[in-house]
mmCIF file of the protein (N, C-alpha, C, O) and its ligand, coordinates in Angstrom:
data_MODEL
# 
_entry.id   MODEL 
# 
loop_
_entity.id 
_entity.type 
_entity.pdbx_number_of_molecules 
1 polymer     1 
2 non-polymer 1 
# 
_entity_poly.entity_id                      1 
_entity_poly.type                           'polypeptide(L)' 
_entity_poly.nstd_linkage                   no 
_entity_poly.nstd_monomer                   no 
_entity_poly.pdbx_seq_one_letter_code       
;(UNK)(UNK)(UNK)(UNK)(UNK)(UNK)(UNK)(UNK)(UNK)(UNK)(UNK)(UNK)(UNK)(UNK)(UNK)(UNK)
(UNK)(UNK)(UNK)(UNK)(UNK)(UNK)(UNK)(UNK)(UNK)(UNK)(UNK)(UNK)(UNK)(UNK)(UNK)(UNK)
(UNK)(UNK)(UNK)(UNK)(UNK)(UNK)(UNK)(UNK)(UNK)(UNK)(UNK)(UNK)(UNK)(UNK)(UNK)(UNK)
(UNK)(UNK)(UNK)
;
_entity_poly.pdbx_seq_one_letter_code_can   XXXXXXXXXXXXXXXXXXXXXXXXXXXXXXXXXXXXXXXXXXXXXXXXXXX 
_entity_poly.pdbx_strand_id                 A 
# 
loop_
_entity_poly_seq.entity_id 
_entity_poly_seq.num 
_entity_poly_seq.mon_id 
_entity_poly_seq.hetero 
1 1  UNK n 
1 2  UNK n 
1 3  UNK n 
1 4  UNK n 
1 5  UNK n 
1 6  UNK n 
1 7  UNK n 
1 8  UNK n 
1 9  UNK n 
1 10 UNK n 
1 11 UNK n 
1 12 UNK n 
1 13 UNK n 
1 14 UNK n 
1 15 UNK n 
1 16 UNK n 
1 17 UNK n 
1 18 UNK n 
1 19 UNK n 
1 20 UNK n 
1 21 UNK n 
1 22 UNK n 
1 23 UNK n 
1 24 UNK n 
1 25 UNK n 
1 26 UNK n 
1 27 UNK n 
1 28 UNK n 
1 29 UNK n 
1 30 UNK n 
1 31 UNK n 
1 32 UNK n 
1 33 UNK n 
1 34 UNK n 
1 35 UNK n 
1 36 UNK n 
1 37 UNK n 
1 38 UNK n 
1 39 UNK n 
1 40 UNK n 
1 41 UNK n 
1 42 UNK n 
1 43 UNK n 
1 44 UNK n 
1 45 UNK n 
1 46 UNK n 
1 47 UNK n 
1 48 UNK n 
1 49 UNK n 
1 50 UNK n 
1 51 UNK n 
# 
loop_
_struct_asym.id 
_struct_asym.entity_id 
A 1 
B 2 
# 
loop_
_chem_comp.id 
_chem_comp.type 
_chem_comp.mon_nstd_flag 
UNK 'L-peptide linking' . 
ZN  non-polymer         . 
# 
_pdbx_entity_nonpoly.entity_id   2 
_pdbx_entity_nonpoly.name        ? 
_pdbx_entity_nonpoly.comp_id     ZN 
# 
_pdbx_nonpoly_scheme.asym_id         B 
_pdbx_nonpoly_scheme.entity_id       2 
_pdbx_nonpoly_scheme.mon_id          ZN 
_pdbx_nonpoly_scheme.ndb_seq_num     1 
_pdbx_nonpoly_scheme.pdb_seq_num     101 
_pdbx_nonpoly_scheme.auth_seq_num    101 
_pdbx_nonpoly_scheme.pdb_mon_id      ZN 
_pdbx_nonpoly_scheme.auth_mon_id     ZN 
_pdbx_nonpoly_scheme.pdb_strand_id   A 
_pdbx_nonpoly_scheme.pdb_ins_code    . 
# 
loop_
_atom_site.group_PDB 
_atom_site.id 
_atom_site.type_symbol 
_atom_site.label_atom_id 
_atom_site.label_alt_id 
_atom_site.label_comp_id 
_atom_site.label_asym_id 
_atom_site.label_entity_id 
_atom_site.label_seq_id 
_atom_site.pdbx_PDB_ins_code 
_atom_site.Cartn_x 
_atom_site.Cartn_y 
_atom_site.Cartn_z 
_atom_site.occupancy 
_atom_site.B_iso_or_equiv 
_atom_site.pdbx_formal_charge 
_atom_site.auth_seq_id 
_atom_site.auth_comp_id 
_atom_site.auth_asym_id 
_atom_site.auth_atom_id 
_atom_site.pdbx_PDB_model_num 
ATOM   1   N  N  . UNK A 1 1  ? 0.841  -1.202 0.000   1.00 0.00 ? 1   UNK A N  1 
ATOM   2   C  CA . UNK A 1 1  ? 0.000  0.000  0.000   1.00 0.00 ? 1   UNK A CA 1 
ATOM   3   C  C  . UNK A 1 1  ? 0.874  1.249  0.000   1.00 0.00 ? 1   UNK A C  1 
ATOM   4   O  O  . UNK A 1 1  ? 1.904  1.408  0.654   1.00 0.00 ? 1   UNK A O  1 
ATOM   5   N  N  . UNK A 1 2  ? 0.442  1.896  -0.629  1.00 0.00 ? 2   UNK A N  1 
ATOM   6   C  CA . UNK A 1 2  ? 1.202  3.170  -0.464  1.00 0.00 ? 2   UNK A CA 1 
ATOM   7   C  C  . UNK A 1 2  ? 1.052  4.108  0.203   1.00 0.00 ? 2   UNK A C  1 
ATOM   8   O  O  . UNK A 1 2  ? -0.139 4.375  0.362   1.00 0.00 ? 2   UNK A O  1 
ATOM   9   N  N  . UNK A 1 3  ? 2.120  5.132  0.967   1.00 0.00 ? 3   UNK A N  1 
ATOM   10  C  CA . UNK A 1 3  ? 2.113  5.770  2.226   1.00 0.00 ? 3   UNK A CA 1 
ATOM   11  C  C  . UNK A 1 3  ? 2.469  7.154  1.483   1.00 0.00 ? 3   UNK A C  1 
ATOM   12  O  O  . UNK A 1 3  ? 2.882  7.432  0.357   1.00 0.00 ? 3   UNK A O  1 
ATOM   13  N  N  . UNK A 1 4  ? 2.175  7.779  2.451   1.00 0.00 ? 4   UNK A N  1 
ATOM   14  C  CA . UNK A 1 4  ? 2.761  9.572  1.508   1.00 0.00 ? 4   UNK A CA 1 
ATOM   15  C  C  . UNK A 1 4  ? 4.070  9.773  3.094   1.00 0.00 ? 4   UNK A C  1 
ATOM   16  O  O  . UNK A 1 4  ? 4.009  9.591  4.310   1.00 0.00 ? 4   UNK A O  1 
ATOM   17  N  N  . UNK A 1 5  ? 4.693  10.048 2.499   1.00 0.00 ? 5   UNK A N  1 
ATOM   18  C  CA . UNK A 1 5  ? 5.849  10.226 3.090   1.00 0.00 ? 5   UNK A CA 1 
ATOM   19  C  C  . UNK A 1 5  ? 6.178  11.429 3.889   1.00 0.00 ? 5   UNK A C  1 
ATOM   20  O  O  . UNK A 1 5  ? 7.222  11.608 4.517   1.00 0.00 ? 5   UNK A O  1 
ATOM   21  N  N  . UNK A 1 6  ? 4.902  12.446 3.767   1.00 0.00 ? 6   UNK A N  1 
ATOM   22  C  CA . UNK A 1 6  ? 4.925  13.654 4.475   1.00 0.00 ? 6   UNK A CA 1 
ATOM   23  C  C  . UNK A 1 6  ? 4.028  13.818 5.772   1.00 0.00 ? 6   UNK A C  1 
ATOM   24  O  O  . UNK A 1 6  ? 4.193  14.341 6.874   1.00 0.00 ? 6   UNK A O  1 
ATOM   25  N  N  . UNK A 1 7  ? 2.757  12.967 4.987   1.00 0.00 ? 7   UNK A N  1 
ATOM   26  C  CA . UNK A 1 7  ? 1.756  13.210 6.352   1.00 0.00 ? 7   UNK A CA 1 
ATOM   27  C  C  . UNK A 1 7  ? 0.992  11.589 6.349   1.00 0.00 ? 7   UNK A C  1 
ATOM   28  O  O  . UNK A 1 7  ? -0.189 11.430 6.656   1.00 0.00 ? 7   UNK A O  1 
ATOM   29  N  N  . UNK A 1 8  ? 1.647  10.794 6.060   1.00 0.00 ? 8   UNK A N  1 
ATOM   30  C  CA . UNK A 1 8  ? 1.888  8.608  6.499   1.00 0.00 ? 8   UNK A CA 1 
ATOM   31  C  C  . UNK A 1 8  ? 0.311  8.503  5.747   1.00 0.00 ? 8   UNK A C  1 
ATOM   32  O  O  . UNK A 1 8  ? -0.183 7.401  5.989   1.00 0.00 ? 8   UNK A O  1 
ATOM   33  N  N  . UNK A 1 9  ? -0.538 9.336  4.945   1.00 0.00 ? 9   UNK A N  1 
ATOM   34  C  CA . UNK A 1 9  ? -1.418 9.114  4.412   1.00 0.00 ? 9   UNK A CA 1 
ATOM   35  C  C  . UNK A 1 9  ? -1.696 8.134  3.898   1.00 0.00 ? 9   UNK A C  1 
ATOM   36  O  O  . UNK A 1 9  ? -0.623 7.878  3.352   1.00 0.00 ? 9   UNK A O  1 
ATOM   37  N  N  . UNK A 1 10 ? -2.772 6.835  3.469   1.00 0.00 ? 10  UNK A N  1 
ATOM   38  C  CA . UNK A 1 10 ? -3.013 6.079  2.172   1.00 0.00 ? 10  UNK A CA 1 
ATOM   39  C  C  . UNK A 1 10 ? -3.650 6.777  1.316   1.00 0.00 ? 10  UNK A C  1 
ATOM   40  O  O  . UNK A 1 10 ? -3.227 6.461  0.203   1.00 0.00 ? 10  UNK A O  1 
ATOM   41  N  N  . UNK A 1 11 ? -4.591 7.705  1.228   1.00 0.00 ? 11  UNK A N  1 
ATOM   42  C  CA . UNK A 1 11 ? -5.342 7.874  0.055   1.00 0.00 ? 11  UNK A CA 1 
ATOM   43  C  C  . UNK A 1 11 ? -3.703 8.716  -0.813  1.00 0.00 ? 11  UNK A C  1 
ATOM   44  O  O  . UNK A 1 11 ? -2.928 9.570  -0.384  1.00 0.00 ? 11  UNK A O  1 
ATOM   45  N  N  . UNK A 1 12 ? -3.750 7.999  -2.069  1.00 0.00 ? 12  UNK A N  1 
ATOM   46  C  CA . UNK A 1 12 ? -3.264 8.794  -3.095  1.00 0.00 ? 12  UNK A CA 1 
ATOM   47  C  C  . UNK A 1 12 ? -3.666 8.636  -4.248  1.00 0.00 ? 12  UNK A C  1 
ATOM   48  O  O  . UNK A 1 12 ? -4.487 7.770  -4.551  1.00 0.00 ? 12  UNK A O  1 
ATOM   49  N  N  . UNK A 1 13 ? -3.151 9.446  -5.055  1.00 0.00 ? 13  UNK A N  1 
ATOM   50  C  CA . UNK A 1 13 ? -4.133 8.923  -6.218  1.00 0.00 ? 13  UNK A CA 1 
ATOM   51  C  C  . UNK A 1 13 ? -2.335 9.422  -7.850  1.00 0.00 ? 13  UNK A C  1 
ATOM   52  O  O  . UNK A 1 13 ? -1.658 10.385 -8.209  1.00 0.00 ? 13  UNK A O  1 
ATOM   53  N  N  . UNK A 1 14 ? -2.499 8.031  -8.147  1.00 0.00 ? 14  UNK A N  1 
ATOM   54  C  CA . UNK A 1 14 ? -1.606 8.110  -9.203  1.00 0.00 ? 14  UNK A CA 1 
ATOM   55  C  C  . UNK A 1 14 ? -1.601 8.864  -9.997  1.00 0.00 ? 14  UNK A C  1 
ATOM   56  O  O  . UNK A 1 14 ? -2.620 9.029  -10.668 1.00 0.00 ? 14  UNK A O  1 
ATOM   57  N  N  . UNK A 1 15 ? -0.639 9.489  -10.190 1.00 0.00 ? 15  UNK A N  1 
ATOM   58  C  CA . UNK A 1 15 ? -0.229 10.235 -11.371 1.00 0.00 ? 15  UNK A CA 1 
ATOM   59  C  C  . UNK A 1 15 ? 1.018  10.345 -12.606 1.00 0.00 ? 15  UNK A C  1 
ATOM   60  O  O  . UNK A 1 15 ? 2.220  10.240 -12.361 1.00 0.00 ? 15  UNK A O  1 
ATOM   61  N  N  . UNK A 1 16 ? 0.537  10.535 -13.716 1.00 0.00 ? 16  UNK A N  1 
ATOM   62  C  CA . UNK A 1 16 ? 1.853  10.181 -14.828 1.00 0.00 ? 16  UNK A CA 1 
ATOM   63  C  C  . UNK A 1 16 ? 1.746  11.280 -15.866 1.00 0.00 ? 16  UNK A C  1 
ATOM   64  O  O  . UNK A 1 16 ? 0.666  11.182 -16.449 1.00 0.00 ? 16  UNK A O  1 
ATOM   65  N  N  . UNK A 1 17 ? 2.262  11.991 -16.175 1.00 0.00 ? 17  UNK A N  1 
ATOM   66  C  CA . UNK A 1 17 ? 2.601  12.509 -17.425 1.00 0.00 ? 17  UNK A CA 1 
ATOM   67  C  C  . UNK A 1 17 ? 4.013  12.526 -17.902 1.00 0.00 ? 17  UNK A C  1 
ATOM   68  O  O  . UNK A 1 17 ? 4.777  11.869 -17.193 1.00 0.00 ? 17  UNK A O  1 
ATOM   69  N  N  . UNK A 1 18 ? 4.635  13.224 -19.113 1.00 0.00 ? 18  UNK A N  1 
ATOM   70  C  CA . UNK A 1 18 ? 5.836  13.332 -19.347 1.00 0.00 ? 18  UNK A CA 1 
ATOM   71  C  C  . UNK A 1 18 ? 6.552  13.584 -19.221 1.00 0.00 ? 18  UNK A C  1 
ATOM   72  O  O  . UNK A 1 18 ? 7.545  13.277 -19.880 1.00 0.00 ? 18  UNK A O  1 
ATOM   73  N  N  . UNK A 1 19 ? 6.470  14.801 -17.657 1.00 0.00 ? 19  UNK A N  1 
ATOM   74  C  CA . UNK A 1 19 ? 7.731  14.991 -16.610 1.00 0.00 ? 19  UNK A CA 1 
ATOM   75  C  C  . UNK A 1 19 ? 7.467  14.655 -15.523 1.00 0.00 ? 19  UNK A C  1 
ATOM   76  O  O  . UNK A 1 19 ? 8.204  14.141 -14.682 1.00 0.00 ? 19  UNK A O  1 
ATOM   77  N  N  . UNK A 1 20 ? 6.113  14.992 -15.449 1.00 0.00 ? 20  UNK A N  1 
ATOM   78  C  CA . UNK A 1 20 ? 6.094  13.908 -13.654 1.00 0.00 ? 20  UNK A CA 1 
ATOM   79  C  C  . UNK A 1 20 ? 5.412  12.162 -13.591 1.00 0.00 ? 20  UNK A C  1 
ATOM   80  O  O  . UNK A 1 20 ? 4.699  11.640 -14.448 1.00 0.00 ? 20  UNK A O  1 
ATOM   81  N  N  . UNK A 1 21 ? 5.820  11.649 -12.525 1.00 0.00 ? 21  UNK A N  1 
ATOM   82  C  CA . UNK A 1 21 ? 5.605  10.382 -12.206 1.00 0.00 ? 21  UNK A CA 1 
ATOM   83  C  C  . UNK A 1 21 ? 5.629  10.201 -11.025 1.00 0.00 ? 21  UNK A C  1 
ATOM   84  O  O  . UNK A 1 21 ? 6.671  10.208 -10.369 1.00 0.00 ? 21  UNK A O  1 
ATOM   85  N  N  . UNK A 1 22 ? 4.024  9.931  -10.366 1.00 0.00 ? 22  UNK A N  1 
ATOM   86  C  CA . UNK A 1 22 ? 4.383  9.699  -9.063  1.00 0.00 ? 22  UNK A CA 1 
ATOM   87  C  C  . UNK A 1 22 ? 2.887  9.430  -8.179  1.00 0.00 ? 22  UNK A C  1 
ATOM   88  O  O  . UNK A 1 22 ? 1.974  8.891  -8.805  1.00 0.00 ? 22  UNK A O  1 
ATOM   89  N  N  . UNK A 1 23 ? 2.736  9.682  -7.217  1.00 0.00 ? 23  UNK A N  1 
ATOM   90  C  CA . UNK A 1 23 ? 1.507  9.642  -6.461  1.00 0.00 ? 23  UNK A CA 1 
ATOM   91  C  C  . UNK A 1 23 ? 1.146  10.985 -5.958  1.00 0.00 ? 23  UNK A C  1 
ATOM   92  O  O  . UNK A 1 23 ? 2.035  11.694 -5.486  1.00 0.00 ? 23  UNK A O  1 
ATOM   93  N  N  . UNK A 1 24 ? -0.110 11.410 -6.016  1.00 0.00 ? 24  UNK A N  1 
ATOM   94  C  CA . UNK A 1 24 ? -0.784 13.008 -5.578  1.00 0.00 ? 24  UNK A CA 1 
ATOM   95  C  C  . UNK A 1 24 ? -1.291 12.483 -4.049  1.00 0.00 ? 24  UNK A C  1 
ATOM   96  O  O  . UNK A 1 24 ? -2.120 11.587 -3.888  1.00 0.00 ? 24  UNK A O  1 
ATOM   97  N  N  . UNK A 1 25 ? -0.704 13.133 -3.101  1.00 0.00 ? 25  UNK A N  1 
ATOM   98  C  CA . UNK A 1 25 ? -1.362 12.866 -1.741  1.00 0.00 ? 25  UNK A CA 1 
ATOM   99  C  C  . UNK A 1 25 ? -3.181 13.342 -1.869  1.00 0.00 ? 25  UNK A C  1 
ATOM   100 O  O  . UNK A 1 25 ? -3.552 14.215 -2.653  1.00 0.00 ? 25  UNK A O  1 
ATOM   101 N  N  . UNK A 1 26 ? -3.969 12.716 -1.112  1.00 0.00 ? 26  UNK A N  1 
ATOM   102 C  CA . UNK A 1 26 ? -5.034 13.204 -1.053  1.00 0.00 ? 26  UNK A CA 1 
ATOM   103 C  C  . UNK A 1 26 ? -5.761 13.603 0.109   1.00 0.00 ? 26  UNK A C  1 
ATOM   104 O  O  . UNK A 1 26 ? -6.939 13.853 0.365   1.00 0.00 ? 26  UNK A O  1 
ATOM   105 N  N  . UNK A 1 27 ? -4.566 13.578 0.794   1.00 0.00 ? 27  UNK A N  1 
ATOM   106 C  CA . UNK A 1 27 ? -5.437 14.339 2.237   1.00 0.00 ? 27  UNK A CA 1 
ATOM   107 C  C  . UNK A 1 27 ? -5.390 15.392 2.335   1.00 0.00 ? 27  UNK A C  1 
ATOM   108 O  O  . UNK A 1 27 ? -4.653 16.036 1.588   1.00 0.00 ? 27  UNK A O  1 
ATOM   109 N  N  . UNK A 1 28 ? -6.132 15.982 3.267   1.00 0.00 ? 28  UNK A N  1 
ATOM   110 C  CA . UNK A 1 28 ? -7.075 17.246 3.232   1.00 0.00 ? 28  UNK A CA 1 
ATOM   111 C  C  . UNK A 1 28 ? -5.952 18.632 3.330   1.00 0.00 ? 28  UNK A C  1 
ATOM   112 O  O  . UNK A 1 28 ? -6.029 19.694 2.713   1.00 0.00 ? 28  UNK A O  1 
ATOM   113 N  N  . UNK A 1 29 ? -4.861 18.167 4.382   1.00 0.00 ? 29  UNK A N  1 
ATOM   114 C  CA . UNK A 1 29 ? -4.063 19.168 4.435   1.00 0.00 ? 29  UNK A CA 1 
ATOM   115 C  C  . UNK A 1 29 ? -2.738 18.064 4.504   1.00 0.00 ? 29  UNK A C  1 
ATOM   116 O  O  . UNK A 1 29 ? -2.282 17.447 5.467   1.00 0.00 ? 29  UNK A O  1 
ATOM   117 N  N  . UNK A 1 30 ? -2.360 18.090 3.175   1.00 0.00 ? 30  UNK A N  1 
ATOM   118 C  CA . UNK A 1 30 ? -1.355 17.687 2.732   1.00 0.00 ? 30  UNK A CA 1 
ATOM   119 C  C  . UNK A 1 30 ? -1.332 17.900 1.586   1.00 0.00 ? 30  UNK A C  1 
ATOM   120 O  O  . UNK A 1 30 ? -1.087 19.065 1.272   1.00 0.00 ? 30  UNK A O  1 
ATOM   121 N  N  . UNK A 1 31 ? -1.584 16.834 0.415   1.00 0.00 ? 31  UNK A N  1 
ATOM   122 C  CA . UNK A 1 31 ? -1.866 17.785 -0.740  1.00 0.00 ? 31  UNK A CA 1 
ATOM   123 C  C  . UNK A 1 31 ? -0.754 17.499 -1.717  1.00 0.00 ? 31  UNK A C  1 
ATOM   124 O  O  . UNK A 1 31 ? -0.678 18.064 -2.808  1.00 0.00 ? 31  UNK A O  1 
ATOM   125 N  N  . UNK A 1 32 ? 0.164  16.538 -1.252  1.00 0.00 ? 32  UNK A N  1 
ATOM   126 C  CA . UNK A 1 32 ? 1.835  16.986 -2.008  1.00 0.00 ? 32  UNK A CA 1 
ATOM   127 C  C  . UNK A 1 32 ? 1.672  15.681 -2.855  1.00 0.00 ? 32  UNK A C  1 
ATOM   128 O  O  . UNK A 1 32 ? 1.117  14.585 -2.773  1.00 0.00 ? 32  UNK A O  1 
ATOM   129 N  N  . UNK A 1 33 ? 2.693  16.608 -3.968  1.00 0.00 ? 33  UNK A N  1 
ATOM   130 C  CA . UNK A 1 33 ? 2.745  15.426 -4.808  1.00 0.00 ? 33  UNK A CA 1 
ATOM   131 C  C  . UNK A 1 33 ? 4.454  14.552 -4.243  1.00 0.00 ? 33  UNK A C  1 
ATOM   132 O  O  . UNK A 1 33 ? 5.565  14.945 -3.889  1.00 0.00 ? 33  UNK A O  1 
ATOM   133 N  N  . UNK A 1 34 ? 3.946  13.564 -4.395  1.00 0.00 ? 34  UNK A N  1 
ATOM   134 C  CA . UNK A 1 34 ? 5.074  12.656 -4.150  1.00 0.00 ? 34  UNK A CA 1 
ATOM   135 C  C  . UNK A 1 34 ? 5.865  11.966 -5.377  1.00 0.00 ? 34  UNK A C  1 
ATOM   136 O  O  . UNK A 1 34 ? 5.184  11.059 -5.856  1.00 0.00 ? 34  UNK A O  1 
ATOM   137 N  N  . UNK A 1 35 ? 7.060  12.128 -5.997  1.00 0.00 ? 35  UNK A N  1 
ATOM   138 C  CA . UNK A 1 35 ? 7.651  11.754 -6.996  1.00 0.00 ? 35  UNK A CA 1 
ATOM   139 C  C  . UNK A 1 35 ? 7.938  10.692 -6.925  1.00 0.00 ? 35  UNK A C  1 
ATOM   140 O  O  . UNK A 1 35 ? 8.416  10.340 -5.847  1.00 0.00 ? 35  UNK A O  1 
ATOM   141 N  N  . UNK A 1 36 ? 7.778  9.547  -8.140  1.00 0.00 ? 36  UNK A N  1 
ATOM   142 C  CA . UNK A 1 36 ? 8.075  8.094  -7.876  1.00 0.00 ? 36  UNK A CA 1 
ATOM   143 C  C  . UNK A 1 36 ? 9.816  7.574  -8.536  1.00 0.00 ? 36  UNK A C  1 
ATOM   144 O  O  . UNK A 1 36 ? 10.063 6.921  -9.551  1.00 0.00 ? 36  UNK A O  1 
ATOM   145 N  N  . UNK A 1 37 ? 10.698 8.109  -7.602  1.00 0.00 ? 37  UNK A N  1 
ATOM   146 C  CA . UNK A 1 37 ? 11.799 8.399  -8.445  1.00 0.00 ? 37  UNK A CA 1 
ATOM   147 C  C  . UNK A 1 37 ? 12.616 7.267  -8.683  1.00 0.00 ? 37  UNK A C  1 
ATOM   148 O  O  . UNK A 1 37 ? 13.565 7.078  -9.443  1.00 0.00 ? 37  UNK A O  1 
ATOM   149 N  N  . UNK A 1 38 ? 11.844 6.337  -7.600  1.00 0.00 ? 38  UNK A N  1 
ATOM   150 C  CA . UNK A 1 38 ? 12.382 4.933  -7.884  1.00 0.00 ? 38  UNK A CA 1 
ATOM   151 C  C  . UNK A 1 38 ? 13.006 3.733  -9.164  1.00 0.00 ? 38  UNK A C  1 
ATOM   152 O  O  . UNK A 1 38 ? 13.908 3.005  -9.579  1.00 0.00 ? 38  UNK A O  1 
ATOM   153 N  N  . UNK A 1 39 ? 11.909 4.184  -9.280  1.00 0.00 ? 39  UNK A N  1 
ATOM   154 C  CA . UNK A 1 39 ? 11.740 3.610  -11.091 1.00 0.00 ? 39  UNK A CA 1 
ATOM   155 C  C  . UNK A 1 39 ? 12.867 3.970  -11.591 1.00 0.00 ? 39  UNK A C  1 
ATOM   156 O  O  . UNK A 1 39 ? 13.369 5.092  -11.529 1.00 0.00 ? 39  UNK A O  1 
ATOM   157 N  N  . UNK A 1 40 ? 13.444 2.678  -12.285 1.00 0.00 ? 40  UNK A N  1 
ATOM   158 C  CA . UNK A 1 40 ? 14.303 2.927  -13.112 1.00 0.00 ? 40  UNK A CA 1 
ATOM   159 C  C  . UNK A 1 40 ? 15.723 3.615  -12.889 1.00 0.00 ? 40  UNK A C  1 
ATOM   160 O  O  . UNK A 1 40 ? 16.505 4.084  -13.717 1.00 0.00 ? 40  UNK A O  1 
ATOM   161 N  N  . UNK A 1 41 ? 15.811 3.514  -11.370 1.00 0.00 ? 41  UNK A N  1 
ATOM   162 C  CA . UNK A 1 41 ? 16.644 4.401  -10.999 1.00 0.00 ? 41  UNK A CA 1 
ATOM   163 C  C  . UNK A 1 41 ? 17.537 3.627  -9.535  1.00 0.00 ? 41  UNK A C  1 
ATOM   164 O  O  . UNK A 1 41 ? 16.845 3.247  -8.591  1.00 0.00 ? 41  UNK A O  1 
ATOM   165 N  N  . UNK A 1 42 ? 18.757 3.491  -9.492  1.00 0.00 ? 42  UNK A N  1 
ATOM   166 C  CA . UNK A 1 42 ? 19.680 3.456  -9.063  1.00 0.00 ? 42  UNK A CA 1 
ATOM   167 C  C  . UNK A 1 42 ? 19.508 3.520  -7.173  1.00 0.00 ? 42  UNK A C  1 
ATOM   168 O  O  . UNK A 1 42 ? 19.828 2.638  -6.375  1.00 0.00 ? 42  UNK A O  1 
ATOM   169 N  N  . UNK A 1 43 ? 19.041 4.561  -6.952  1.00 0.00 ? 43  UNK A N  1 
ATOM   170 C  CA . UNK A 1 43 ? 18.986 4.918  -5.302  1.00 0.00 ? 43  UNK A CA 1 
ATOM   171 C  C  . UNK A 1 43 ? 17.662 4.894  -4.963  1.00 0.00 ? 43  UNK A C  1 
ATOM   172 O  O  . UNK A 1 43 ? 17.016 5.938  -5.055  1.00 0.00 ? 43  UNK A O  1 
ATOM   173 N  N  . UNK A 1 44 ? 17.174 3.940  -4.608  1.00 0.00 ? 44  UNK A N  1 
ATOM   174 C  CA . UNK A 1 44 ? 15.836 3.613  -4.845  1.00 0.00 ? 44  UNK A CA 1 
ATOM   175 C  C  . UNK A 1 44 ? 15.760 4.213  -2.941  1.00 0.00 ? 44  UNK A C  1 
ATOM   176 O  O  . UNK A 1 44 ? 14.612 4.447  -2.564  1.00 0.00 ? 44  UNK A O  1 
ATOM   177 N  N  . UNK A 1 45 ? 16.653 4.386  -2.097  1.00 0.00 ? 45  UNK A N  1 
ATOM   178 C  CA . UNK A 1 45 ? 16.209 5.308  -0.649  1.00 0.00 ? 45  UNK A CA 1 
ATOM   179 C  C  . UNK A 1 45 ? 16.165 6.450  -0.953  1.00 0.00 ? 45  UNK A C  1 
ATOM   180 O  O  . UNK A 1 45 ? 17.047 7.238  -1.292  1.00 0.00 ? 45  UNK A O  1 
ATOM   181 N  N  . UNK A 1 46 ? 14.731 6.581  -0.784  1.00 0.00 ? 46  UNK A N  1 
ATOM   182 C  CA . UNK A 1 46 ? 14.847 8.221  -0.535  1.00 0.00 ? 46  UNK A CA 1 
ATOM   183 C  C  . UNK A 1 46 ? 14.833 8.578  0.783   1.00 0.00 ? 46  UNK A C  1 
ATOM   184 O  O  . UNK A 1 46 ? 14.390 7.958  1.750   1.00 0.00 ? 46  UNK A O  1 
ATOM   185 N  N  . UNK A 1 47 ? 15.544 9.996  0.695   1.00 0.00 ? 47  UNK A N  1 
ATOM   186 C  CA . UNK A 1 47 ? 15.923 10.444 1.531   1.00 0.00 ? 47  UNK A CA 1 
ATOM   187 C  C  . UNK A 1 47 ? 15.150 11.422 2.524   1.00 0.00 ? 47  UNK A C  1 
ATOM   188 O  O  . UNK A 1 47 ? 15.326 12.640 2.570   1.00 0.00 ? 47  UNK A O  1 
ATOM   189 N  N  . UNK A 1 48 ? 14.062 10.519 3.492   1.00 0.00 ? 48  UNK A N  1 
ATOM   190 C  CA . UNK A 1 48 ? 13.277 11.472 4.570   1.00 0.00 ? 48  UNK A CA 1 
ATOM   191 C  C  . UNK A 1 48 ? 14.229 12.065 5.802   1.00 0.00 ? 48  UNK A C  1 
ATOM   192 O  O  . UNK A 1 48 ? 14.084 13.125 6.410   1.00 0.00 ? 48  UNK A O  1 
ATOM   193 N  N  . UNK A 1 49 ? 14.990 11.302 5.931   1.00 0.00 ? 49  UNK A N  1 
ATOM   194 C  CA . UNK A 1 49 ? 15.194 10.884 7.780   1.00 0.00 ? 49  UNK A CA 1 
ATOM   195 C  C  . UNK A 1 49 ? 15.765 12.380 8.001   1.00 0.00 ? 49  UNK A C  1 
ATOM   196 O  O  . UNK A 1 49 ? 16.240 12.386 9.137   1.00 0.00 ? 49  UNK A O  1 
ATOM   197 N  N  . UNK A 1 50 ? 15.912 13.558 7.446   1.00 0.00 ? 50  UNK A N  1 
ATOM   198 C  CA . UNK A 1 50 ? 16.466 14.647 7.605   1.00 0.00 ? 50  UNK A CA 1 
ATOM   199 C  C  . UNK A 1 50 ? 15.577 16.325 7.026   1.00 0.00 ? 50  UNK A C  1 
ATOM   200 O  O  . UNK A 1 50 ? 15.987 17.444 6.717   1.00 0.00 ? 50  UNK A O  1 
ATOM   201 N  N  . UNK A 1 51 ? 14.090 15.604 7.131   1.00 0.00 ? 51  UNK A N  1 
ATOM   202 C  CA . UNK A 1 51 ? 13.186 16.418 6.649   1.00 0.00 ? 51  UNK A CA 1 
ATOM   203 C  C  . UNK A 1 51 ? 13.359 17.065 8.390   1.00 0.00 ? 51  UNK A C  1 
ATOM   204 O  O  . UNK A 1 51 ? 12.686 18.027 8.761   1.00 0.00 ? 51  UNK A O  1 
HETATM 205 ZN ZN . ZN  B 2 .  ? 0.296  13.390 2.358   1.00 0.00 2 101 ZN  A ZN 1 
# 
């Protein structure tokens, strides 16, 4: 399941176009888009622990 990494949300709701890729948080006061930078990509930790 997927978590939003800002405010531990589940509702998200996928998103894709040709520069972004990722999940749209959908809670009420949160709101953020979350980039799925994983994909295809090398450093698959992202980096919270210093927000
Ligand atoms: Zn969120």
């Amino acid at each position: 399941m997927w978590v939003c990494p800002y405010c531990g949300g589940n509702h998200g709701l996928p998103f894709h176009d040709e520069h972004l890729d990722g999940m749209l948080c959908l809670s009420d006061d949160c709101g953020r888009f979350v980039e799925e930078a994983s994909i295809e990509d090398e450093r698959t930790e992202w980096d919270y622990s210093d927000l």
